[in-house]
N, C-alpha and C positions, 0 to 999 in steps of 0.2 A: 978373300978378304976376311981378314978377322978383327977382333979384339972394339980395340976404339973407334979405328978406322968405321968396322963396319956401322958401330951405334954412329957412326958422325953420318954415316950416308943414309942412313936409315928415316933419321931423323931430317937431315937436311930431304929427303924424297918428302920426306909429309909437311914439311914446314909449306908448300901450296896448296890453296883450297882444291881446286882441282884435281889435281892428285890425291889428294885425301878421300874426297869424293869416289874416283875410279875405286879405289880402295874396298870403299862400301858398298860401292854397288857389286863389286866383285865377291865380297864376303856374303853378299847375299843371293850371290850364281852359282850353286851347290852343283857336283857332278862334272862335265869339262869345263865348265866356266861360262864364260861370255867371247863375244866375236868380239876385235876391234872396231867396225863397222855400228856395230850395236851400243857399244860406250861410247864412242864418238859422237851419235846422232843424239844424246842428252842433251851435248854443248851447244852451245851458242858460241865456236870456235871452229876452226877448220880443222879437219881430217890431220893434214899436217902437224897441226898445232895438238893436238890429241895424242899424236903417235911422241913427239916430241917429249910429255909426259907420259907418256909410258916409257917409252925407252930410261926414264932414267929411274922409275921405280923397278922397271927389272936391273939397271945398273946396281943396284940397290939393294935386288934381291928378293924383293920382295912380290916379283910376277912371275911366272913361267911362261913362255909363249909356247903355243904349239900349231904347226901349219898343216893345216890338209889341203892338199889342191890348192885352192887362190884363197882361202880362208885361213884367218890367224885368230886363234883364240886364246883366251889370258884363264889363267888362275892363279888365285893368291894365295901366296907361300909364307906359312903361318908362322916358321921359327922366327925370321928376322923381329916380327913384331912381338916373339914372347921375347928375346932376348931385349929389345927398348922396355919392353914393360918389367921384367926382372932389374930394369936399372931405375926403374921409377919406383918399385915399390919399397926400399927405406923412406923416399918422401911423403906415402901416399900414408905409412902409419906413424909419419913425423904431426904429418897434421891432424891425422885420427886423433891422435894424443892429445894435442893441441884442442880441439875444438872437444872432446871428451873433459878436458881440467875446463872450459870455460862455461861448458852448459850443470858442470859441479859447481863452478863456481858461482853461476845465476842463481844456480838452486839453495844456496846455502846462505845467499843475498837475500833470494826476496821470502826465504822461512823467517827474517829477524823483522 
């Protein structure tokens, strides 16, 4: 999957709290990661329902699964999210800008 498609899945994977969530917790399981069993037991949702998001941020791209014996463990897989944030960032120094003319502009207000 490339191009737009992938930024549409990318995005569409994190547009749920939940899923955004796994995310975080997973950027913060340095080394193989985290078990499924382990991110699961945070929720206040069923196993099922856990695996369900996941499955679709690795659809996504943005998890690696890796099985050993009856255990499945996740890592997160950092390009998909520089490639969303390389398409954020025109906006992110549109508003820089933005909010940079207006706190000039305060300032040039309340010197008179």
């Amino acid at each position: 999957m490339g191009g737009e498609g992938a930024l549409d899945s990318v995005y569409g994977a994190l547009a749920h709290h939940v899923r955004r969530e796994l995310v975080g917790q997973l950027s913060r399981s340095p080394g193989e990661g985290a078990k499924v069993t382990e991110l699961a037991g945070r929720f206040e949702i069923s196993l099922a329902a856990v695996s369900k998001h996941i499955r679709v941020l690795e659809d996504a791209g943005l998890v690696k699964r890796s099985i050993r014996g009856r255990e499945h463990h996740l890592q997160l897989e950092g390009r998909p999210l520089g490639i969303a944030s390389l398409w954020l960032e025109p906006y992110r120094r549109f508003w820089n800008d933005r909010l940079d003319a207006l706190e000039a502009l305060m300032r040039w207000g309340g010197a008179t």
